[in-house]
C-alpha positions as CSV (number, residue, x, y, z in Angstrom):
1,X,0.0,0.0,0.0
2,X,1.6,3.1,-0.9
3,X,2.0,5.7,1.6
4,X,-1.1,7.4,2.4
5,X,-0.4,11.2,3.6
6,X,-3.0,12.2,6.2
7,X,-5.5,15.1,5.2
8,X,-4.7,18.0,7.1
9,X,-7.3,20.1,9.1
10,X,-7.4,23.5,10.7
11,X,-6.1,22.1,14.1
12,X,-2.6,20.3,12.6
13,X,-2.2,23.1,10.5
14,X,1.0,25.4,11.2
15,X,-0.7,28.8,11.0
16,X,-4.2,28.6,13.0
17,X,-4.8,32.2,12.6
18,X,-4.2,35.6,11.5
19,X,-2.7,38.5,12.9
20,X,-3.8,41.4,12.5
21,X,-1.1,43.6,11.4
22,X,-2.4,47.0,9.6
23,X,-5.2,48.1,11.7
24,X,-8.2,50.5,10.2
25,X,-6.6,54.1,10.4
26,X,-3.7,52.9,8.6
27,X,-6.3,51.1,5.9
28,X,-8.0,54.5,5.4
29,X,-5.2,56.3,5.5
30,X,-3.5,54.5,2.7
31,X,-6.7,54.5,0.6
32,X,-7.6,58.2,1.2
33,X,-3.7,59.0,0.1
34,X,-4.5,56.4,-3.1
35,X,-7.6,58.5,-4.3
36,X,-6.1,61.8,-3.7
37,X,-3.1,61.1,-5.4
38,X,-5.0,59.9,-8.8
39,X,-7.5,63.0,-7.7
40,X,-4.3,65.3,-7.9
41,X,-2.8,64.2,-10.5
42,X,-5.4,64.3,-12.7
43,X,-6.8,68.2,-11.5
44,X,-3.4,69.5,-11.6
45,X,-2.9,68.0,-15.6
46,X,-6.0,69.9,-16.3
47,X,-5.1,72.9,-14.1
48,X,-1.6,72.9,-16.4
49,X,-3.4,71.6,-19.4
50,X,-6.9,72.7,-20.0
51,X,-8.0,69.7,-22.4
52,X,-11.5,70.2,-21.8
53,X,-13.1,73.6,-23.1
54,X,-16.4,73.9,-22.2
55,X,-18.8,76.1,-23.4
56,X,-18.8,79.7,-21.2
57,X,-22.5,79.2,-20.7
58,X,-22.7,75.9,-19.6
59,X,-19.9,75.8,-17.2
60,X,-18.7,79.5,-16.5
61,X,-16.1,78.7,-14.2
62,X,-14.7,75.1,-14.9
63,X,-11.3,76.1,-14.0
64,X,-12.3,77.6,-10.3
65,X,-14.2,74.6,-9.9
66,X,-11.4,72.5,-11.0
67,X,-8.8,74.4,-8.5
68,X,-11.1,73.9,-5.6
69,X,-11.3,70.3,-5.9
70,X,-7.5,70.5,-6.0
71,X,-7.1,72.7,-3.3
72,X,-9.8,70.7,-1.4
73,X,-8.0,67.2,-2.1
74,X,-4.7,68.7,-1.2
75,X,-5.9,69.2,2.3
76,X,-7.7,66.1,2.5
77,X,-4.1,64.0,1.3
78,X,-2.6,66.7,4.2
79,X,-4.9,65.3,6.9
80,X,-4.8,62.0,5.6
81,X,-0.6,62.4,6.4
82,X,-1.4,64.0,9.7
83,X,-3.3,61.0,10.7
84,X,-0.8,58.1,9.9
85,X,2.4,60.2,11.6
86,X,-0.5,60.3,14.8
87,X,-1.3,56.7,14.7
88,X,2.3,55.8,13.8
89,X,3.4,57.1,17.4
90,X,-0.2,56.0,19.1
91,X,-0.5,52.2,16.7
92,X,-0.3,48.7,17.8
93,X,3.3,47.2,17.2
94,X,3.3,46.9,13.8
95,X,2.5,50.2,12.5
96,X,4.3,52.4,14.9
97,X,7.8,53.9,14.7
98,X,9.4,51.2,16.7
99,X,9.8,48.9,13.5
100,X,11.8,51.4,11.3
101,X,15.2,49.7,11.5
102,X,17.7,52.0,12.9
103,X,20.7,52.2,11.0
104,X,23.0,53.8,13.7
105,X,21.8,50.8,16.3
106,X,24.2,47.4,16.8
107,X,21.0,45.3,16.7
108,X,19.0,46.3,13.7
109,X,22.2,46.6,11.6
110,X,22.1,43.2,11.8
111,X,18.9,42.6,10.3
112,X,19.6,45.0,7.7
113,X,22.7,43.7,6.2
């Protein structure tokens, strides 16, 4: 009889569970910098590049509008920062400043190199 491997299950498995690593204000953060990056990118192409002319009469202030969201989504991706330099000093273990390898100590030189 050849050799018959035993199924695993949950129990004899290695891993039983997760860990929780990035918790939510880091999630939202990097989302909210993900839109307003695209978001900023694409207002200040138009603010540099105006491809779209509309008519005067149908949108008499595109470009204001335009700037505004910029401006608006600037402060946003400001806040957004703001909020992961807070919960990088205030985070669980993973996502605070304590796991930046510093290069000037004995220790962590050795799990750079």
């Amino acid at each position: 009889m050849p050799h018959l491997k035993k199924k695993r299950t949950y129990k004899d498995s290695p891993i039983r569970g997760f860990v929780y690593v990035w918790e939510g204000p880091v999630r939202i953060s990097h989302w909210v910098n993900v839109v307003s990056i695209i978001i900023l990118i694409f207002t200040g192409l138009y603010i540099h590049y105006p491809f779209i002319r509309p008519n005067p009469v149908d949108a008499p202030y595109m470009m204001g509008t335009i700037r505004y969201i910029h401006y608006l989504t600037g402060i946003i991706f400001a806040v957004s920062i703001i909020v992961r330099l807070w919960w990088a000093i205030v985070g669980n273990k993973y996502s605070t400043l304590k796991t930046i390898y510093n290069p000037f100590n004995k220790k962590d030189r050795e799990y750079i190199v």
